[in-house]
DOTORDREN-714348 format. One record per residue (C-alpha): residue number from 1; residue in three letters; x, y, z. Coordinates in nm, 3 decimals. Example, Ala and Ser with C-alpha at 12.3 -4.5 7.8 and 13.67 -1.06 7.14 Angstrom:
{1; "ala"; {1.230; -0.450; 0.780}},
{2; "ser"; {1.367; -0.106; 0.714}},
# end
This chain:
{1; "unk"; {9.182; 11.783; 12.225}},
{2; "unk"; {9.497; 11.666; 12.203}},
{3; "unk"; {9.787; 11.812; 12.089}},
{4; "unk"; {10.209; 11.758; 12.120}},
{5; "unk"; {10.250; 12.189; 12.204}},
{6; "unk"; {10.374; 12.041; 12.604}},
{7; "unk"; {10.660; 11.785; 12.654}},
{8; "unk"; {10.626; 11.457; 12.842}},
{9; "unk"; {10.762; 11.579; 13.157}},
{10; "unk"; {10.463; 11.848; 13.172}},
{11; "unk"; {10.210; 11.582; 13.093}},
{12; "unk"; {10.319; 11.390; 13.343}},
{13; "unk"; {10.361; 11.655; 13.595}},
{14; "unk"; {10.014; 11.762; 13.527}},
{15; "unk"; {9.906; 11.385; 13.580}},
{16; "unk"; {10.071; 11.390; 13.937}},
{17; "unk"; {9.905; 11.673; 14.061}},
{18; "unk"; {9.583; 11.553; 13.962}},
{19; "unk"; {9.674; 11.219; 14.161}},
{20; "unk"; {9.744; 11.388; 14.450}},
{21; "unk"; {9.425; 11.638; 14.447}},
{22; "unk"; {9.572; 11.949; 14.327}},
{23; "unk"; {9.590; 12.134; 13.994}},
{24; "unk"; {9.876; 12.348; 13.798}},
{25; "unk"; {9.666; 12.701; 13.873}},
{26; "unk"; {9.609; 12.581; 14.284}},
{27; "unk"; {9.250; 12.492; 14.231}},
{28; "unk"; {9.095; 12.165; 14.375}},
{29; "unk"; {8.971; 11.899; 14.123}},
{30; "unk"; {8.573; 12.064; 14.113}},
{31; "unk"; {8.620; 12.456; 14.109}},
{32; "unk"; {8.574; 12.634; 13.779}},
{33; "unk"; {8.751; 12.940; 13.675}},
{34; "unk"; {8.635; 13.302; 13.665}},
{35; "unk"; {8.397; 13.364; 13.417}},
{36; "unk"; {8.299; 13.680; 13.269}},
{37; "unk"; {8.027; 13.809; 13.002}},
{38; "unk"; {8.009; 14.141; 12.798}},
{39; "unk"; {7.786; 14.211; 12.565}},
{40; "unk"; {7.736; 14.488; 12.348}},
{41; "unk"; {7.757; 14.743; 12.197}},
{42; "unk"; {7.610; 14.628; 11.913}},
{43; "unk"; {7.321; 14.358; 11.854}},
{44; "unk"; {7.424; 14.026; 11.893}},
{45; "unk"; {7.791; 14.058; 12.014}},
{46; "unk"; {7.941; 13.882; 12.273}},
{47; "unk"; {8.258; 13.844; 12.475}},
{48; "unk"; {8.280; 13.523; 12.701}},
{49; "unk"; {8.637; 13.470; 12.914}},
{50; "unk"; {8.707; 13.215; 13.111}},
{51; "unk"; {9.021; 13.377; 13.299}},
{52; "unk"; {9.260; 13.305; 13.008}},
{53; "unk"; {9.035; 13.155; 12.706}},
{54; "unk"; {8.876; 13.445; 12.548}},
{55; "unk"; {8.627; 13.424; 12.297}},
{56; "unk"; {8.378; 13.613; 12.115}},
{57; "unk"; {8.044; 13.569; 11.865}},
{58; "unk"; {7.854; 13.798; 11.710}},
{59; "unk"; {7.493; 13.734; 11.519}},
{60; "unk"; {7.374; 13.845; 11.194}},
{61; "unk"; {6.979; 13.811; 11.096}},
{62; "unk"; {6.897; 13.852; 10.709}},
{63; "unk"; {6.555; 13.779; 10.531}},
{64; "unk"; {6.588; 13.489; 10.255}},
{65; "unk"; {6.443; 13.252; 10.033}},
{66; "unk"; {6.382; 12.920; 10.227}},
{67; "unk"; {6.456; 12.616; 10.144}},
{68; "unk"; {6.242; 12.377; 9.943}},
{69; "unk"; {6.238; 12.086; 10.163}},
{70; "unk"; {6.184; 12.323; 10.473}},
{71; "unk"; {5.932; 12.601; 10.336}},
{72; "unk"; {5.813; 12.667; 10.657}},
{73; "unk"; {6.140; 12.675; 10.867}},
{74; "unk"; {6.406; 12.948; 10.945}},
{75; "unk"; {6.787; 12.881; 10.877}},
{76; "unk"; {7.036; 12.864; 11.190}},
{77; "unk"; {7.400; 12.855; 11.117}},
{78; "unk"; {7.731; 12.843; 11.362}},
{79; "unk"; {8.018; 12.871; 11.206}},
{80; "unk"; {8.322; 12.863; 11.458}},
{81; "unk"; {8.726; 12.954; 11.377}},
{82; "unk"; {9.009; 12.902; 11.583}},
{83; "unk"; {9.293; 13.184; 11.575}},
{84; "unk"; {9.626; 13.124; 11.476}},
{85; "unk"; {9.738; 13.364; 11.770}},
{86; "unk"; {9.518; 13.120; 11.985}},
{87; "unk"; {9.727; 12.852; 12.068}},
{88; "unk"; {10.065; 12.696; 11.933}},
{89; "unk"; {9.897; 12.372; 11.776}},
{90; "unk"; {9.660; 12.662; 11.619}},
{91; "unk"; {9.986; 12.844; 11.471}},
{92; "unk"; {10.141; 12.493; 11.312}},
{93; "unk"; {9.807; 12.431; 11.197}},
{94; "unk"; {9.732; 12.750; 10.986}},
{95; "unk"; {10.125; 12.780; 10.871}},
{96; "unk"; {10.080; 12.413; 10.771}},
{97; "unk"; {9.722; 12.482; 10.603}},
{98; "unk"; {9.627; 12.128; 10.647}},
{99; "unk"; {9.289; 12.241; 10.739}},
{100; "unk"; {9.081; 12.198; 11.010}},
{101; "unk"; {9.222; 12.108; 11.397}},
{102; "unk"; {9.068; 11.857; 11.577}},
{103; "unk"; {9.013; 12.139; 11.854}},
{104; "unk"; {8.836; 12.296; 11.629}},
{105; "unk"; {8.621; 11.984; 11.487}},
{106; "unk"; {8.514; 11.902; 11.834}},
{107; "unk"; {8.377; 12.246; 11.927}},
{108; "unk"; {8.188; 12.271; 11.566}},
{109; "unk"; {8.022; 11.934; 11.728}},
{110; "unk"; {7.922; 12.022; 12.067}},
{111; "unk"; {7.742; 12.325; 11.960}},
{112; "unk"; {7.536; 12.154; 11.678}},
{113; "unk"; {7.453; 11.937; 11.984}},
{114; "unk"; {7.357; 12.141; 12.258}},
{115; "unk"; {7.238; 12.413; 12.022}},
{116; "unk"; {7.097; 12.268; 11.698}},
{117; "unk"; {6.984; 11.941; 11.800}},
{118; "unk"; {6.859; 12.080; 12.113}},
{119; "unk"; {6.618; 12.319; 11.986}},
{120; "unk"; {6.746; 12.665; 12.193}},
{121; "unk"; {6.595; 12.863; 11.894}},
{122; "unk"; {6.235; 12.777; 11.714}},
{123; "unk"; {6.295; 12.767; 11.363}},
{124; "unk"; {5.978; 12.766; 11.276}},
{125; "unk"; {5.887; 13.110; 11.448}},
{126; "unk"; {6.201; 13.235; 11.241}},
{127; "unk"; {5.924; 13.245; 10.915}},
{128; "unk"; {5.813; 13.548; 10.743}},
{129; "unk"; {5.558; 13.414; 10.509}},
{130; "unk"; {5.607; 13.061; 10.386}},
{131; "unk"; {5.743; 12.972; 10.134}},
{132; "unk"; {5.870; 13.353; 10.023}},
{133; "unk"; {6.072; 13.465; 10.318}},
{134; "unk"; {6.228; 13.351; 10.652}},
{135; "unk"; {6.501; 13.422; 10.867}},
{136; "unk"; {6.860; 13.324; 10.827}},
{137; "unk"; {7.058; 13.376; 11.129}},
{138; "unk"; {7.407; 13.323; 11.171}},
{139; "unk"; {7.668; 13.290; 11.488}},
{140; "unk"; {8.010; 13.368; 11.395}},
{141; "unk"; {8.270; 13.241; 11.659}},
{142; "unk"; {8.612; 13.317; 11.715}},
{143; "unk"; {8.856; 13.148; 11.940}},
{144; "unk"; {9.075; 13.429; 12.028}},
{145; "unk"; {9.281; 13.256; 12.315}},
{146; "unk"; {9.292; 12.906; 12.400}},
{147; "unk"; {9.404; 12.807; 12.746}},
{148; "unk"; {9.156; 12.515; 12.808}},
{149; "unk"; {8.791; 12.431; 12.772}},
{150; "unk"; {8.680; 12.607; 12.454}},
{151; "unk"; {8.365; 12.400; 12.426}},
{152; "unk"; {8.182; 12.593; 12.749}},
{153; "unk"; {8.336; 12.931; 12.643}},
{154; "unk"; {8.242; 12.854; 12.252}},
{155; "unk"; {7.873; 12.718; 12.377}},
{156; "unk"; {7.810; 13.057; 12.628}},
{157; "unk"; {7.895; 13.293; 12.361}},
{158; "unk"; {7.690; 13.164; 12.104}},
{159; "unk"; {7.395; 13.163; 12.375}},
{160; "unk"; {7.471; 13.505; 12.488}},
{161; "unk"; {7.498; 13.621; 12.183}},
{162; "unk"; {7.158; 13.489; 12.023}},
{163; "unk"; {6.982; 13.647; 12.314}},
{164; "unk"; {7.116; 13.954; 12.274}},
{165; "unk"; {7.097; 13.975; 11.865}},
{166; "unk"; {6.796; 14.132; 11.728}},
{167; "unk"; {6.620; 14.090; 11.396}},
{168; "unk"; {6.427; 14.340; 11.237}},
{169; "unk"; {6.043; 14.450; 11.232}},
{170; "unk"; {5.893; 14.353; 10.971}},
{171; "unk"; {5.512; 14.381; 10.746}},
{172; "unk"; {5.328; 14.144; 10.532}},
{173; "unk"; {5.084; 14.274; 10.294}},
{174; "unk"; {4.953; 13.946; 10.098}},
{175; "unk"; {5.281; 13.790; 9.935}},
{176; "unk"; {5.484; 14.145; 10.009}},
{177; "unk"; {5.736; 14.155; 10.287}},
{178; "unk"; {5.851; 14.500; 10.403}},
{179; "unk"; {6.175; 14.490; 10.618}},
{180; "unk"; {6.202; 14.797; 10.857}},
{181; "unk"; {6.500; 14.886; 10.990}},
{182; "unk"; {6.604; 14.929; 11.298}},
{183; "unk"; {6.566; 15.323; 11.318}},
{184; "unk"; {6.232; 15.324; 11.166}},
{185; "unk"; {6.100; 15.006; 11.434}},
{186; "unk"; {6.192; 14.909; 11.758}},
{187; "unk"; {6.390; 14.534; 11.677}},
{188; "unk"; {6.232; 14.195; 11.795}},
{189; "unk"; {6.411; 13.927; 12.014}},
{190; "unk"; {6.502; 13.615; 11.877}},
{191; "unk"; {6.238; 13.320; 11.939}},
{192; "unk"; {6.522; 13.183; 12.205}},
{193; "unk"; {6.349; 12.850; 12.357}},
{194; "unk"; {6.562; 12.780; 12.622}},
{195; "unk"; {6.927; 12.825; 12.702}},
{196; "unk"; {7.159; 12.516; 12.748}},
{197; "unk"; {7.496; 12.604; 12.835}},
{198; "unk"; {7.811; 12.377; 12.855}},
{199; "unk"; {7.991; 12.209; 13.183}},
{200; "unk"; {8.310; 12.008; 13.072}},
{201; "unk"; {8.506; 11.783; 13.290}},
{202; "unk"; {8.896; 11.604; 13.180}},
{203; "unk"; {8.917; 11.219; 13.314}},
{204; "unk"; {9.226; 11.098; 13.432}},
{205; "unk"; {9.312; 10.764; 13.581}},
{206; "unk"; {9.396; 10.423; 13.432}},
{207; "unk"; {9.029; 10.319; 13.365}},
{208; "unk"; {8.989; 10.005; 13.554}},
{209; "unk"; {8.755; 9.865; 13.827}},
{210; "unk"; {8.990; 9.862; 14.079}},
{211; "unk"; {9.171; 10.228; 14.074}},
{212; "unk"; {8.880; 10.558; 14.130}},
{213; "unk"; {8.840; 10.783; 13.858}},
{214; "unk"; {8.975; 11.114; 13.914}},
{215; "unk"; {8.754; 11.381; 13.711}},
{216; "unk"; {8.850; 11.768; 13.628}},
{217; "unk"; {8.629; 12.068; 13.609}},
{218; "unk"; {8.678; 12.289; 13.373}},
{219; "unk"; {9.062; 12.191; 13.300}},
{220; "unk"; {9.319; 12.450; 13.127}},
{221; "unk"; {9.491; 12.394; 12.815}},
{222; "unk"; {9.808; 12.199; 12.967}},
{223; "unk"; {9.514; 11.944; 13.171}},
{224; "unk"; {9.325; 11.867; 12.854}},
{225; "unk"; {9.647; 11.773; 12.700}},
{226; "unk"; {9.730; 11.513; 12.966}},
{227; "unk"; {9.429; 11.389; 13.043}},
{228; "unk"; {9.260; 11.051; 12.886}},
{229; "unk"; {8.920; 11.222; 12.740}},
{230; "unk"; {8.654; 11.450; 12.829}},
{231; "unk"; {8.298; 11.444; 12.868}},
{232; "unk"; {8.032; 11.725; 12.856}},
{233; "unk"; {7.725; 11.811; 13.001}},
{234; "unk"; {7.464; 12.083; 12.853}},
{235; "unk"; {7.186; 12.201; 13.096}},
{236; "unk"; {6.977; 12.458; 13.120}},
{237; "unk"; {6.803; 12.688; 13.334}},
{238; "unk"; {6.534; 12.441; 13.471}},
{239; "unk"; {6.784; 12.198; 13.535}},
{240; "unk"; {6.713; 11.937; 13.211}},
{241; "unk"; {7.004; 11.753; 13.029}},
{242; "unk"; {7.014; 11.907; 12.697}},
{243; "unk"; {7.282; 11.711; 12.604}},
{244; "unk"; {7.611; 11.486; 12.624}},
{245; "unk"; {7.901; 11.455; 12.462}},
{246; "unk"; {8.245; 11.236; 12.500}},
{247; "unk"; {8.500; 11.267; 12.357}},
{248; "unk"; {8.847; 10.994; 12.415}},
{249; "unk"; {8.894; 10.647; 12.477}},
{250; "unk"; {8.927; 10.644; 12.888}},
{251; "unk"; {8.615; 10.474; 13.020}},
{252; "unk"; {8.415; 10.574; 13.276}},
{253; "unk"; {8.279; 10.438; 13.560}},
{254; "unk"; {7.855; 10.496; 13.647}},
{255; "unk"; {7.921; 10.663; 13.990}},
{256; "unk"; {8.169; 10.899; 13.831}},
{257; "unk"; {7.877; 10.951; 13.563}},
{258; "unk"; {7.698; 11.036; 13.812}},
{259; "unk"; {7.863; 11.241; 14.049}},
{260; "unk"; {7.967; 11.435; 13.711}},
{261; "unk"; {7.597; 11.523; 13.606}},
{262; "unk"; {7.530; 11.694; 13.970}},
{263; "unk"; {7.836; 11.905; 13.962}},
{264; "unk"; {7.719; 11.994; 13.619}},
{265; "unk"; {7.357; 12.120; 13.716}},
{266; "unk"; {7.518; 12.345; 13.969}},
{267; "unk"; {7.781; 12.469; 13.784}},
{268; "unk"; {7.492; 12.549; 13.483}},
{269; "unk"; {7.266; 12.735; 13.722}},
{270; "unk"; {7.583; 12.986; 13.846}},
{271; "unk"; {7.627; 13.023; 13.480}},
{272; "unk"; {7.277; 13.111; 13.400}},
{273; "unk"; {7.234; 13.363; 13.670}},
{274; "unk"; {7.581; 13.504; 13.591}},
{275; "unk"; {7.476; 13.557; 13.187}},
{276; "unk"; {7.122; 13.674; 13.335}},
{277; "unk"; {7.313; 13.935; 13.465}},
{278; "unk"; {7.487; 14.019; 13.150}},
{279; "unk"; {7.175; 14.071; 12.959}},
{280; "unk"; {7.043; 14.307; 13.259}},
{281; "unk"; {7.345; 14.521; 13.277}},
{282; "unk"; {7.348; 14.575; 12.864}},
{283; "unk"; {7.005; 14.664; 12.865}},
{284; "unk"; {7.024; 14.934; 13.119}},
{285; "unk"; {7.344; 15.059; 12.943}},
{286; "unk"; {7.194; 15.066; 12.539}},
{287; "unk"; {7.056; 15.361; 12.415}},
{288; "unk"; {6.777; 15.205; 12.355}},
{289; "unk"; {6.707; 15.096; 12.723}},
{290; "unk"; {6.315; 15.086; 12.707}},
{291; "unk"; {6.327; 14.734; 12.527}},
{292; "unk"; {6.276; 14.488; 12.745}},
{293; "unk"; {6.573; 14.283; 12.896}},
{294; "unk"; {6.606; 13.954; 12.758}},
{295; "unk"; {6.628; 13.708; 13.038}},
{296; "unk"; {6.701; 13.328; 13.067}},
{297; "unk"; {6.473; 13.240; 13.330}},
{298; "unk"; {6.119; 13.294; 13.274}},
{299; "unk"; {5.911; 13.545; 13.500}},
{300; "unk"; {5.716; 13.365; 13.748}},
{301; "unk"; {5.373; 13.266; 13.638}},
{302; "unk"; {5.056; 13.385; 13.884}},
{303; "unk"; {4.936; 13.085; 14.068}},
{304; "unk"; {4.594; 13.007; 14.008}},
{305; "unk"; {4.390; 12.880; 14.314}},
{306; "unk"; {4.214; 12.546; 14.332}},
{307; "unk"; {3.852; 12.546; 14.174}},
{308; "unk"; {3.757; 12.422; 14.515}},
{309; "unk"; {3.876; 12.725; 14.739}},
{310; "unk"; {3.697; 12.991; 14.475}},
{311; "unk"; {3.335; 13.059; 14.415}},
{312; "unk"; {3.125; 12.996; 14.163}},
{313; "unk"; {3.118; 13.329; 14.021}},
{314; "unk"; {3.497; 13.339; 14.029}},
{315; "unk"; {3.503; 13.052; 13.821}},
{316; "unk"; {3.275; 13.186; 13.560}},
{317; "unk"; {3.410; 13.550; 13.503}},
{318; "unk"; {3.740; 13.377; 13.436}},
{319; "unk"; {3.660; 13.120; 13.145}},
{320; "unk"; {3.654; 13.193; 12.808}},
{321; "unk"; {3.285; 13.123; 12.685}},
{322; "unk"; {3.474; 13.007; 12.365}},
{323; "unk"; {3.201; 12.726; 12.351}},
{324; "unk"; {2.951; 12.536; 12.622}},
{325; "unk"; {3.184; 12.327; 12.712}},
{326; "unk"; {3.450; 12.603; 12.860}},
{327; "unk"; {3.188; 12.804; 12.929}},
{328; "unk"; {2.992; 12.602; 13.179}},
{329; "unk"; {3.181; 12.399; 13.376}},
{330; "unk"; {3.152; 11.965; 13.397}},
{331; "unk"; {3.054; 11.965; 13.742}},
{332; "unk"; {2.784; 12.255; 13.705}},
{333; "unk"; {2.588; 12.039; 13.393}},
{334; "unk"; {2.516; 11.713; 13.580}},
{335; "unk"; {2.214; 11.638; 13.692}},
{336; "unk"; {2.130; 11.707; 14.076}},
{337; "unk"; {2.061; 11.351; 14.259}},
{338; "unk"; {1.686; 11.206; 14.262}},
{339; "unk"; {1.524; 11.294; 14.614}},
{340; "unk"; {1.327; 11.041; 14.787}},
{341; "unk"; {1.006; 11.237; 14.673}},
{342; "unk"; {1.071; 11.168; 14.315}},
{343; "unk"; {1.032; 10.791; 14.385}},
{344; "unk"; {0.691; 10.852; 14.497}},
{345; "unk"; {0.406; 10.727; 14.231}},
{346; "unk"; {0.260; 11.023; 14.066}},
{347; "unk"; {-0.125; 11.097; 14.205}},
{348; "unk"; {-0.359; 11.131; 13.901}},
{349; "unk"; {-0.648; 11.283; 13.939}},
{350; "unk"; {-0.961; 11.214; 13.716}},
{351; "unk"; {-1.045; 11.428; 13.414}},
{352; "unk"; {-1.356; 11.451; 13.212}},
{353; "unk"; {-1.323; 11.342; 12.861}},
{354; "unk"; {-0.956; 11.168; 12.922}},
{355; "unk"; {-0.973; 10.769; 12.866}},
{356; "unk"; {-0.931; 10.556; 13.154}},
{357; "unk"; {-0.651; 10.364; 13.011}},
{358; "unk"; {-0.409; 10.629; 13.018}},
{359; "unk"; {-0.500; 10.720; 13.337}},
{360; "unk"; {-0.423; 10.414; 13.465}},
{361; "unk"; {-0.042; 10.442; 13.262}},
{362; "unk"; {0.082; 10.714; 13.479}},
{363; "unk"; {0.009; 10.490; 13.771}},
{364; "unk"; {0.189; 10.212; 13.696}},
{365; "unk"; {0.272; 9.979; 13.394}},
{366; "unk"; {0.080; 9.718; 13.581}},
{367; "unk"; {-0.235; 9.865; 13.634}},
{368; "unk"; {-0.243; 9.935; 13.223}},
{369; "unk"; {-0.165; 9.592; 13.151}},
{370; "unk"; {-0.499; 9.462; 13.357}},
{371; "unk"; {-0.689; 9.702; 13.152}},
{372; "unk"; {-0.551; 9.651; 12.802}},
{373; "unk"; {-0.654; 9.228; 12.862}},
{374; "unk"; {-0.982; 9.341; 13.018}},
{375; "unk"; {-1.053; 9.581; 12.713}},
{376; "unk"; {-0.948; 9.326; 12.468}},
{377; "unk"; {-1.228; 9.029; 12.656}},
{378; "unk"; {-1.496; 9.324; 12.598}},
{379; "unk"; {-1.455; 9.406; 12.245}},
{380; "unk"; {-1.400; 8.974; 12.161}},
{381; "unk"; {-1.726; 8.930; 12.335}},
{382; "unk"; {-1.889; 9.270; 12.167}},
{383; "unk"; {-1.784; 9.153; 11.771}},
{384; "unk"; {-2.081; 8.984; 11.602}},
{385; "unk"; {-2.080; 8.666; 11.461}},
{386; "unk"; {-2.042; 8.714; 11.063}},
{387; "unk"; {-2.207; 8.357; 11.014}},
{388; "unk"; {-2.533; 8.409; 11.201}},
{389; "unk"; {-2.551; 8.847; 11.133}},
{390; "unk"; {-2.738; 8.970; 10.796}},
{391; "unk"; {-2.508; 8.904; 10.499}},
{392; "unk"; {-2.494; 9.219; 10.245}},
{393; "unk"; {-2.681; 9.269; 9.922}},
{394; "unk"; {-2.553; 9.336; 9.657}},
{395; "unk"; {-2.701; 9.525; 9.364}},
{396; "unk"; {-2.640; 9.525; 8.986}},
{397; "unk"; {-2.728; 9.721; 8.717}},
{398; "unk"; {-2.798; 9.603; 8.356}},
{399; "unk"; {-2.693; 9.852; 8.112}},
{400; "unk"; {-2.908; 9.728; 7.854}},
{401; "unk"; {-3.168; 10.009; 7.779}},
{402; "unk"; {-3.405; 9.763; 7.639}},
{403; "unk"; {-3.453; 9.561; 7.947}},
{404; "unk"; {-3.791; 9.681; 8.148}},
{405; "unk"; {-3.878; 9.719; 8.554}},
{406; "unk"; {-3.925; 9.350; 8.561}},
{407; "unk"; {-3.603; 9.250; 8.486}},
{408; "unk"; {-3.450; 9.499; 8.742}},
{409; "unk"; {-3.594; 9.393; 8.986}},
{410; "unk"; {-3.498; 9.023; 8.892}},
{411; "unk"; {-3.163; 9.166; 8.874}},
{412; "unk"; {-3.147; 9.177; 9.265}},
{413; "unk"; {-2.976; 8.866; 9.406}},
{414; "unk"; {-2.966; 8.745; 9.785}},
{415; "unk"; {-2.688; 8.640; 9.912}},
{416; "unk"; {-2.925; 8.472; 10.239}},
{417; "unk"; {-3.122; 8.231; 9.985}},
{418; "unk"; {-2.881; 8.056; 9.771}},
{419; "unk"; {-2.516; 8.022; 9.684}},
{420; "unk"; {-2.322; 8.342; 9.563}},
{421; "unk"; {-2.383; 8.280; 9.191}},
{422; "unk"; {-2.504; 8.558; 8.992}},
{423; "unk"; {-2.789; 8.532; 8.746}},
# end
């Protein structure tokens, strides 16, 4: 953000101060500015100052067509504009019409960062029925003044705007969407993720090992101008980087990295609970002040108590018998340990008309063993000899109907009293 609307002497001016601890507006080096929120009265609109940089966004939420590539997915655009009654640089710029000012360029970046890239809204849960409708919500933001640090301002007014917008109800009847409006339904909150909001800081200082870097919080217009580059931190309400952005050629050192991140966390949580308040305050006031606030830090969650402090039945009533395995719990279906009277043999007693042998199996594989060689000995000694035993006859019948008794009986051969020829 730099810009030639202040003269040398002020740049340097502001430069000395900084050196010496002390800023143009008689705040120390790491105390923000007052910050205020107003929301309302209409869905969606927001009005974020910080003291002297005013700005505001509003939402609008249509149904669509979606995309090809993206069937499935909602459409968020943020489409920021910097007023030529903003600043003087602003002024020159739009008399000029050369565009685009870098001002501008940079905040257009930081939100697709902390916003977009972050996630804060589920595109996904923005679709009606895929492929036919989704949701296609857009941020409008408009610098009104700019005395300094548009990025956090720009960044909390999108935020506070998206969680106060609200889309319409709507009904799907096979491939039929029906859009109610928002006298007919009650509207539905946005499906806001989480909520990163913005902490900038302008670095001063010559950038080498030897001299400390001195580092501004939330600078004003004339600061930004003289310092060597900024850097920006995005957090949100549980305290996770979101995202970080620098911007300038000044380097800085890791401590100063550092030390910068903390400050940031802080300064996101008095944020958070200062837009939390915000959203409270507008939902009392609306007319329709049965919805339910929208907040940024989630309700707290009932604790649930150790399996081993609760009883069994506890346990039970409380799980879904979706299937055996969440029914019945892994420590319930294992097997109790064996006692030391299940190592004992098994006492079998005899039975009429049960073999012997598999008596002697429940015992013990031992005892079976014995029996099966003993049995086998018995029936080796039992078989008959087929040499010495009485070899089979074996009888054939002439068909002939001539032949008489005689030869019948001649028919018979013996196998004992010759070789196995026939006759």
């Amino acid at each position: 953000m730099h810009d030639k609307s202040i003269s040398t002497s002020e740049r340097l001016f502001a430069s000395e101060c900084v050196s010496a601890g002390r800023r143009l507006d008689g705040r120390s080096l790491t105390d923000p500015r007052h910050v205020s929120v107003t929301l309302g009265p209409s869905w969606g609109f927001a009005e974020v100052a910080f003291d002297n940089t005013l700005v505001i966004a509003s939402t609008s939420v249509d149904a669509t067509a979606p995309s090809s590539e993206r069937p499935n997915e909602g459409v968020l655009t943020v489409v920021a504009d910097l007023s030529p009654t903003s600043s003087e640089a602003a002024a020159r710029e739009s008399l000029a019409r050369s565009g685009h000012t870098p001002v501008v360029t940079e905040i257009r970046n930081c939100i697709d960062k902390f916003v977009r890239e972050a996630r804060a809204i589920d595109t996904e849960a923005l679709c009606i029925l895929a492929g036919v409708k989704v949701w296609a919500v857009r941020v409008e933001v408009d610098i009104i003044n700019d005395d300094g640090n548009c990025v956090d301002a720009c960044v909390m007014a999108v935020m506070s705007s998206l969680m106060h917008a609200r889309r319409p109800d709507v009904t799907v009847t096979g491939k039929e969407v029906r859009v109610h409006s928002l006298d007919e339904r009650e509207p539905v909150p946005l499906p806001v993720h989480h909520v990163p909001l913005s902490v900038s800081f302008a670095l001063f200082g010559a950038g080498k090992p030897y001299e400390p870097d001195m580092v501004v919080m939330d600078p004003v217009k004339k600061e930004e101008i003289a310092s060597g580059g900024s850097l920006s931190f995005a957090f949100n309400a549980q305290g996770e980087v979101c995202g970080v952005y620098k911007a300038g050629g000044l380097p800085l050192q890791p401590e100063s990295f550092v030390q910068c991140s903390e400050l940031g966390e802080k300064r996101a949580l008095k944020l958070t609970a200062i837009l939390n308040k915000a959203l409270a305050d507008s939902s009392a006031k609306h007319p329709r002040a049965s919805l339910r606030p929208m907040l940024v830090t989630p309700e707290p969650v009932a604790q649930v108590r150790s399996r081993h402090t609760r009883k069994k039945d506890e346990v039970m009533s409380e799980a879904a018998p979706l299937s055996m395995w969440n029914a019945t719990p892994i420590e319930d279906t294992l097997p109790p340990p064996p006692s030391a009277t299940d190592r004992d043999p098994v006492k079998v007693h005899a039975v009429e008309g049960v073999d012997s042998a598999i008596a002697s199996l429940l015992q013990g594989r031992k005892e079976v063993d014995e029996i099966v060689q003993v049995e086998e000995h018995v029936e080796m000694e039992m078989e008959p000899e087929r040499e010495d035993g009485p070899k089979p006859t074996e009888i054939i019948e002439i068909s002939d109907s001539s032949s008489s008794d005689d030869d019948l009986e001649s028919a018979i051969i013996s196998k004992g009293k010759g070789s196995g020829g026939r006759r």
